[in-house]
N, C-alpha and C positions, 0 to 999 in steps of 0.2 A: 360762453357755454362750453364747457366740456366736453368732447365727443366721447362715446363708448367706446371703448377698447377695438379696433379690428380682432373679429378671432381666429387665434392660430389656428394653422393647418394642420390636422391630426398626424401626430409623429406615427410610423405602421410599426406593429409591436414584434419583432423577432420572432418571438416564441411564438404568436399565435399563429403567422403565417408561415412559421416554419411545421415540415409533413412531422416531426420527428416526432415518435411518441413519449417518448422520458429525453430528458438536458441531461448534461454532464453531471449535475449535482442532484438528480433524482435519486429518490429510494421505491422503486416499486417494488407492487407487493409482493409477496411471497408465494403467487401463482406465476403470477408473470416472470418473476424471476427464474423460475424455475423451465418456464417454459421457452424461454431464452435461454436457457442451458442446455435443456435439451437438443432445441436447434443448433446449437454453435455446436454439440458433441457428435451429430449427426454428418455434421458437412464435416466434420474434422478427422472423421474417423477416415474418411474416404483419401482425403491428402496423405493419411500416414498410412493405407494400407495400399492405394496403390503403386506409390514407386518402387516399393521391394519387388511386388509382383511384376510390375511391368519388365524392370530389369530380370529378374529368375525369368520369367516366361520366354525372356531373348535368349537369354542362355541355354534355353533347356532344362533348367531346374525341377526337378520330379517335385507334383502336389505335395510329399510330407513337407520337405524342404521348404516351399513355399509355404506353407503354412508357419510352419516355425518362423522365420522370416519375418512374416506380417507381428505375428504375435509378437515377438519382438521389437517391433515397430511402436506397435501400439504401448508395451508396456512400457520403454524409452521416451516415449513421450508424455505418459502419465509422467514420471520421474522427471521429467525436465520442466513441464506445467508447474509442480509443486516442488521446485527448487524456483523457479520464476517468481512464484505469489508470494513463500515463504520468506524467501535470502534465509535460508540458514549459511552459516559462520559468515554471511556478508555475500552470497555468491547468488545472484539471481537480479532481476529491476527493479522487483516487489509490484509488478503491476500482473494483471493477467496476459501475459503473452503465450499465446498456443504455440507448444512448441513440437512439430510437425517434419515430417521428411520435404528435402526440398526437392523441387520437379526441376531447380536447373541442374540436377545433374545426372540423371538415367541417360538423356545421349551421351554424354560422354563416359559415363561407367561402360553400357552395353557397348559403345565402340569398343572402346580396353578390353574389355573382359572376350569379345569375339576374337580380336584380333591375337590375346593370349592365345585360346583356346586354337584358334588357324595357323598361326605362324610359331607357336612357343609347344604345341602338341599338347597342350595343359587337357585338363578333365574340368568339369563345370567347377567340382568343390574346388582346385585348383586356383581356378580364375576368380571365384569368391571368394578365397582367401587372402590371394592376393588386391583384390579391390580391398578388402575391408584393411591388410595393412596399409595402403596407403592414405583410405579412410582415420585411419587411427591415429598418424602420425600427419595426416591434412589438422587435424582438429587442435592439437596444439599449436600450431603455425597459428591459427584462425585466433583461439585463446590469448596468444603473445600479441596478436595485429589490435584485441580489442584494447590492450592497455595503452595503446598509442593510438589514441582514436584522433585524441587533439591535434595531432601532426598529421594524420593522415587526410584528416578535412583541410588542409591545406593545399591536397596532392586532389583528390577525391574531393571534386565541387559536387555542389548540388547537380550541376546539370551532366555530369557522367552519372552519379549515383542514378538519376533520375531515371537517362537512360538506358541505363542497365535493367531498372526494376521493369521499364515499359517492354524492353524486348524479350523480359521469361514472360509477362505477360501476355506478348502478341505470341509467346510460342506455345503458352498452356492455350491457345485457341485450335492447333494443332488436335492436343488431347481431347477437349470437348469434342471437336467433329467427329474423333473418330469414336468415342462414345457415344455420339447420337445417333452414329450410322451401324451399330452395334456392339462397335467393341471389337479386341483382337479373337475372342471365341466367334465372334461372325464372320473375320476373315478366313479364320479357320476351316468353317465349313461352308464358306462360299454363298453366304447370306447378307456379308457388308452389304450397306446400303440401301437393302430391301427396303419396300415402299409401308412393310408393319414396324419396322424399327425407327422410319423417320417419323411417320405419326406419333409412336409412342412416345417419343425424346421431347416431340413438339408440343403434345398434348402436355406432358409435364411442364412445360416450360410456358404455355398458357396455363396452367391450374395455376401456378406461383404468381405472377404478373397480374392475374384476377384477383387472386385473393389478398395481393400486395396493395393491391388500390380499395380494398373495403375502407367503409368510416369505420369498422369496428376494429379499436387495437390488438383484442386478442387474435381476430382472426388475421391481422397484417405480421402480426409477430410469429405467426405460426403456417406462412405462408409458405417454406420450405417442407417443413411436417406435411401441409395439406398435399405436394406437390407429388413428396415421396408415396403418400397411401394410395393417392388417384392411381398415379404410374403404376404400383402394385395392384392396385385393381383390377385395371384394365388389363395387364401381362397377366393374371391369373386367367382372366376371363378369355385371352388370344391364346391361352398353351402356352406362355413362354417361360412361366414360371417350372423348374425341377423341383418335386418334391423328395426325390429320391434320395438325395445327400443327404434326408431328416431320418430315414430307415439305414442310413449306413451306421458304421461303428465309427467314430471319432474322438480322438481325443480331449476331455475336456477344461485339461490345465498343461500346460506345457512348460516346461520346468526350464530358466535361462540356464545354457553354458557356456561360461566363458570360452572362446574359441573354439568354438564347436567345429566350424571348417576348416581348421590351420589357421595358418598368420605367415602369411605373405608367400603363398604356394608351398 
């Protein structure tokens, strides 16, 4: 007699027990889509507006100045996102890579740019002038390093690459504490740390975590959005929101100029 077959043991399916809501070869829809753009433009904006400001605000750099500055920021990395997605004449990866100011280098800018200012007698636009020419002629050095990448992974293993990335890492944990404990406007006026800023920080940082664990995709996709509105909520409802900067006069387009602060003091 024949026996029946022993039955296999259920192979576990990747995709089901994986949290992920879309795989790599999904197309979702065109709400979702969007609403994931939103978010990604949301968190992005904040990477490229704050290192201008952090460094100006070390410097002393007067609010127009910083503004201009950000704006600039922002509009640099439009232009660099859509040279990435595009590759026009062949120059970009052709993937979506957010192209963002980078936080490893405000300490070392604001060291330079003080130590200008204290030991060389410089004036702020001075000291910005001269960071951005060394900014300007760094970026070619960087340009020339990418065509030699093959050789360079030879020099540069994974595991320096690796941790290098892990130490801007452990040091953007610097920056978040001191946003959750206010920010440098709370150091300013002697409120860091206060016990309504660390609720506030935390509260958003439970609304995100809550709504990251829903069964429902829209609402896990949109758990950054939920985070930001709660936090606005609640800060309108404690006073800490300023309405005032909506009554003042400001600018509404800011026009780039080339070298606006000098080039290189």
């Amino acid at each position: 007699m024949s026996s029946a077959p022993a039955s296999q043991p259920a192979t576990p399916n990747p995709e089901k027990e994986s949290e992920l809501i879309y795989g790599l070869e999904s197309h979702p829809p065109f709400g979702s889509s969007l609403l994931a753009a939103l978010q990604h433009i949301l968190a992005m904006v904040l990477s490229v507006m704050a290192p201008p400001a952090i460094v100006a605000g070390a410097l002393g750099v007067p609010p127009e100045a910083i503004a201009y500055l950000v704006s600039m920021s922002l509009l640099f990395a439009g232009i660099g996102i859509w040279f990435q997605v595009s590759r026009p004449f062949g120059i970009g990866s052709g993937m979506l890579s957010i192209q963002a100011t980078s936080f490893a280098f405000p300490g070392t800018l604001i060291a330079v740019g003080a130590l200008l200012m204290k030991e060389q007698g410089m004036s702020w636009e001075q000291a910005l002038s001269t960071l951005f020419g060394v900014c300007f002629i760094g970026g070619f050095v960087v340009m020339a390093g990418s065509r030699i990448m093959p050789f360079l992974r030879k020099i540069i293993t994974p595991t320096v690459a690796g941790i290098t990335v892990m130490m801007i890492g452990v040091s953007l944990v610097r920056v978040g504490a001191i946003d959750l404990a206010g920010g440098v406007a709370a150091k300013a006026d002697g409120t860091f740390g206060d016990i309504s800023n660390l609720f506030l920080g935390t509260l958003v940082i439970l609304a995100i975590v809550c709504v990251n664990r829903s069964k429902n995709p829209l609402l896990r996709m949109s758990s950054l959005i939920v985070g930001i509105l709660v936090g606005f909520a609640v800060a309108i409802v404690m006073g800490k929101v300023n309405w005032n900067i909506l009554s003042e006069q400001h600018t509404w387009f800011i026009m780039p100029v080339p070298f606006k602060f000098g080039f290189f003091g």
